[in-house]
C-alpha positions as CSV (number, residue, x, y, z in Angstrom):
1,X,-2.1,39.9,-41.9
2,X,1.6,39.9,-42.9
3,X,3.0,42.1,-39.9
4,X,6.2,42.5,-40.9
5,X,5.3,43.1,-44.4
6,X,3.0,45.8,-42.6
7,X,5.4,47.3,-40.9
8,X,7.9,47.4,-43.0
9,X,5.9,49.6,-45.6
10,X,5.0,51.6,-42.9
11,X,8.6,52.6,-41.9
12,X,9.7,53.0,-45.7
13,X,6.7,55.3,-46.9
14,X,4.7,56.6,-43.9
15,X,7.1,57.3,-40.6
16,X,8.6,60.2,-40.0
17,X,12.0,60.2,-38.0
18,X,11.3,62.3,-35.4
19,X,7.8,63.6,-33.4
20,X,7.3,67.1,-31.6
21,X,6.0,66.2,-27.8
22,X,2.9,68.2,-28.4
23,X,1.9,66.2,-31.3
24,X,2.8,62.9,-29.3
25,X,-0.1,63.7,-26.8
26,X,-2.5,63.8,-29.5
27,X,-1.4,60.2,-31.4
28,X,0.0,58.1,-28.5
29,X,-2.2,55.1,-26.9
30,X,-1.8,53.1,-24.0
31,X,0.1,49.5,-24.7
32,X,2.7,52.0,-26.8
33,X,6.1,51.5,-26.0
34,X,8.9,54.2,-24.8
35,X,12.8,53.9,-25.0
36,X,15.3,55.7,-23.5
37,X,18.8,55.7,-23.8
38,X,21.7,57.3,-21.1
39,X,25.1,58.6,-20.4
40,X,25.8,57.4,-16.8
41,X,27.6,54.7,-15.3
42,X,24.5,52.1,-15.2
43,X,23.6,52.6,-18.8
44,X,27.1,52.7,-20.1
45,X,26.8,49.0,-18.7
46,X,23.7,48.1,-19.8
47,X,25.0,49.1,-23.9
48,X,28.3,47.1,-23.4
49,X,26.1,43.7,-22.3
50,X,23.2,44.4,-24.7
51,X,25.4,45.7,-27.7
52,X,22.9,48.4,-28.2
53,X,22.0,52.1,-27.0
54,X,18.5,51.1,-25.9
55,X,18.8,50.9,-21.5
56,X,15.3,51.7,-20.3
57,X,11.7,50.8,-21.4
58,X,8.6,51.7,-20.1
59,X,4.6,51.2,-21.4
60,X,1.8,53.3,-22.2
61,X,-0.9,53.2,-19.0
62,X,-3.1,55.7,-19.8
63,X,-3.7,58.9,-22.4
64,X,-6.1,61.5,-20.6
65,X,-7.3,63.8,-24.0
66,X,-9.3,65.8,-21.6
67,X,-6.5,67.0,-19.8
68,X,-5.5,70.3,-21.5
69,X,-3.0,71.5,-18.7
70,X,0.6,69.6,-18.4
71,X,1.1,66.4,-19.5
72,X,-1.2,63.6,-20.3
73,X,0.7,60.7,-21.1
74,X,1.1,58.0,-18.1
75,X,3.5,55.9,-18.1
76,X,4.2,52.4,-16.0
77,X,7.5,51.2,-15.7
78,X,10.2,49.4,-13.6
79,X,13.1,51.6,-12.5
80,X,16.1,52.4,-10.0
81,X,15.5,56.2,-10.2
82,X,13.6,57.4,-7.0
83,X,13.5,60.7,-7.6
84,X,9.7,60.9,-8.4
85,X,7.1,59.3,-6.6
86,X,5.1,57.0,-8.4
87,X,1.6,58.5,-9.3
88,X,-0.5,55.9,-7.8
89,X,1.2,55.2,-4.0
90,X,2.9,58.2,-3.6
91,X,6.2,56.3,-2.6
92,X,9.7,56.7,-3.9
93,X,10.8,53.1,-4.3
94,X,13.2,50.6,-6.6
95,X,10.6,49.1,-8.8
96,X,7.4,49.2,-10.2
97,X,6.2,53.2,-10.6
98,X,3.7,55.0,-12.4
99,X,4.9,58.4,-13.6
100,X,4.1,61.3,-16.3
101,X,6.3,60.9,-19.3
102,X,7.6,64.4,-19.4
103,X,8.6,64.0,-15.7
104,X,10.1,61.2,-17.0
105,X,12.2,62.3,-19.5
106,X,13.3,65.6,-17.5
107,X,14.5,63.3,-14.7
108,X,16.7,60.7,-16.7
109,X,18.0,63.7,-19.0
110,X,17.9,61.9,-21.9
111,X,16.1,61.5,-24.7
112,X,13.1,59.6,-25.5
113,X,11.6,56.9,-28.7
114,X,8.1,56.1,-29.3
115,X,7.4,52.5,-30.7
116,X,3.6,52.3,-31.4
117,X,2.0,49.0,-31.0
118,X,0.2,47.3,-33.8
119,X,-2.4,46.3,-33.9
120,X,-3.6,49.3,-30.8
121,X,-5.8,47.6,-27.8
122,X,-8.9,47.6,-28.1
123,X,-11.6,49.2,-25.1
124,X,-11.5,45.7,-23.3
125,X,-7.6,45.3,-23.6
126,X,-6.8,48.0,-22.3
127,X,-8.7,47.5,-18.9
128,X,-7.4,44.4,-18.2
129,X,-3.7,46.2,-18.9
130,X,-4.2,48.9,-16.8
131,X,-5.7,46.9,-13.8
132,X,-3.0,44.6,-14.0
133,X,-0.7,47.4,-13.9
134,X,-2.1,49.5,-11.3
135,X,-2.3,45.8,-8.8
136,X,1.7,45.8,-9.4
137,X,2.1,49.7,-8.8
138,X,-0.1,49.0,-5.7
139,X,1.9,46.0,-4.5
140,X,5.0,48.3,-5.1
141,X,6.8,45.5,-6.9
142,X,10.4,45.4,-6.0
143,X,13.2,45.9,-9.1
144,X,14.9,43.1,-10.2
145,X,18.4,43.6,-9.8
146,X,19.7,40.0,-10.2
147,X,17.4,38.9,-13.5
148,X,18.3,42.4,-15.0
149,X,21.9,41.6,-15.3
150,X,21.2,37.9,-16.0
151,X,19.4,38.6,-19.2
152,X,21.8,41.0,-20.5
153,X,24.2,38.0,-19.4
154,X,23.0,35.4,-22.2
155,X,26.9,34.4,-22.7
156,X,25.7,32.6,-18.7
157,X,22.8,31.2,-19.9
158,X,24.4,27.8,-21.2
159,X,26.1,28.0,-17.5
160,X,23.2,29.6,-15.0
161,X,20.0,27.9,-17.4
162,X,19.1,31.4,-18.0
163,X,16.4,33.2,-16.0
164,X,13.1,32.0,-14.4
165,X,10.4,33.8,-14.9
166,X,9.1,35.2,-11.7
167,X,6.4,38.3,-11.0
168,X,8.0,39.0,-7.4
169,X,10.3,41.3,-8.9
170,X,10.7,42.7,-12.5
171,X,12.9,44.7,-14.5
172,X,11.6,46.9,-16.8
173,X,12.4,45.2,-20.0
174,X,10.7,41.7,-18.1
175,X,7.6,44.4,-17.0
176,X,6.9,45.1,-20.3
177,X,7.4,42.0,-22.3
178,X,4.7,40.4,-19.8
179,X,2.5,43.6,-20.5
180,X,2.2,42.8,-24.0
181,X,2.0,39.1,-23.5
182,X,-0.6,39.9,-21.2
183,X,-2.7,41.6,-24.1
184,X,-1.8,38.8,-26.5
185,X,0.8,41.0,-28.8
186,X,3.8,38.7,-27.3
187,X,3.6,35.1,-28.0
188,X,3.4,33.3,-24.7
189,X,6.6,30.9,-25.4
190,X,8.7,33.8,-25.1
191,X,10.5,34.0,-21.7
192,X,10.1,38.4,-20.5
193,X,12.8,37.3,-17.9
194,X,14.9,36.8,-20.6
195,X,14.2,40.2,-22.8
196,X,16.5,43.1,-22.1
197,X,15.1,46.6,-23.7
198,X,16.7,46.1,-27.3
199,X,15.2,42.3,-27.3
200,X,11.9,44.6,-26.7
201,X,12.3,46.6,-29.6
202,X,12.2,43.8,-31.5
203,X,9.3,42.3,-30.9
204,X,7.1,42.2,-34.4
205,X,3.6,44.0,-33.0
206,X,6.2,47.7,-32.3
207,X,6.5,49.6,-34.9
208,X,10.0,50.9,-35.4
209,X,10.6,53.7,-33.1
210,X,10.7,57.4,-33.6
211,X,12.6,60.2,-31.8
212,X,10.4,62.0,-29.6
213,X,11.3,66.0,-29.5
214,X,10.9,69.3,-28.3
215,X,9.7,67.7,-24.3
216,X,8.2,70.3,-22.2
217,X,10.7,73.1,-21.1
218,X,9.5,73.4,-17.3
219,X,9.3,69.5,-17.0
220,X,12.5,69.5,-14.9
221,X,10.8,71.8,-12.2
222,X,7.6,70.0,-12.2
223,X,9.1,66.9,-12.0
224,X,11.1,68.1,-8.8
225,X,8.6,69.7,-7.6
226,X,5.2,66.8,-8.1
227,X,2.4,66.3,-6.1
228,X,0.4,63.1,-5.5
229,X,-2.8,65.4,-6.5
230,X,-5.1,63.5,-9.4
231,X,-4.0,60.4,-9.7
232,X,-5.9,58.4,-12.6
233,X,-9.3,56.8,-13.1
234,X,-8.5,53.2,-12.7
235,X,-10.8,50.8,-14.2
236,X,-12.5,47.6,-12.5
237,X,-10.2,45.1,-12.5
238,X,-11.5,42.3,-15.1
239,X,-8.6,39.8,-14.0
């Protein structure tokens, strides 16, 4: 299949530019892609190095459609914000975190994009995904501060040789470039210590993203106020 041919109809005819939050819940999947964008001092850098207004990504873990109370939408990413304690452990930490979108989005104060993935996971995909996510949540994998600014750096690369990969520490645009690869939507020559979020964007197997609108009004105080109290159904790992 021609994916870009694919995709391209797909944005032209079929995509709308925008999706409510509720309606999200019902169409999201987990190996789907979320970008954010900011005002602050961190992602005012991250724009000037990258050229672009995408600072933050994070992937789908899990969609619970049996969950008709609060969100249902789990997301794993790689962050500096400890304001929420990640899902799984419970700990506030630089890194690796597991965290409900709409805490998510309440938290960072900005808005959100959806990027589906094509072609969606299938049953056995996504298990190995979320195992190998929930082992780095686990390990409460540190954020990589140094690789971050390298690959938003690649003006060094011809100087430095450019980042190694490495799974002690990851940034989130590196976490979810070896997410996909891991599922076999990335090909595996592509170095995800090298990819900063708008490099992620363009990767042929996301559709082009959407605004996502309307986020729950009382996230804010959910978010500030979470407890560790059902914390998701995690497959055997099949790694």
């Amino acid at each position: 299949m021609n994916q870009n041919s694919d995709m391209s109809l797909d944005n032209e005819l079929d995509r709308p530019s925008e999706i409510s939050y509720a309606a999200l819940q019902l169409t999201i999947q987990p190996g789907d892609v979320l970008v954010f964008s900011g005002s602050d001092i961190p992602s005012n850098v991250v724009k000037l190095a990258t050229q672009s207004d995408h600072v933050h990504v994070a992937i789908v873990f899990s969609v619970d459609r049996t969950n008709d109370e609060g969100d249902n939408i789990l997301i794993a990413e790689s962050h500096i914000d400890t304001s929420l304690p990640s899902v799984g452990t419970g700990q506030r930490n630089f890194g690796m975190q597991l965290q409900w979108l709409s805490h998510r989005i309440a938290a960072s104060k900005t808005p959100a994009r959806w990027a589906a993935l094509h072609p969606p996971l299938t049953a056995s995909e996504i298990v190995n995904l979320q195992s190998w996510l929930w082992e780095l949540e686990q390990q409460q994998i540190p954020y990589d501060f140094v690789q971050a600014i390298g690959a938003g750096m690649d003006v060094m690369d011809d100087i430095c040789g450019g980042n190694v990969q490495d799974l002690s520490a990851l940034f989130c645009s590196e976490l979810v470039a070896y997410a996909l690869q891991r599922v076999n939507r990335v090909d595996a020559s592509i170095n995800p210590s090298e990819q900063t979020p708008a490099d992620v964007m363009q990767f042929p197997c996301l559709y082009p993203s959407i605004a996502v609108v309307n986020p729950p009004l009382s996230a804010l105080a959910v978010a500030a106020n979470t407890l560790i109290a059902n914390p998701p159904e995690i497959p055997p790992a099949t790694l």
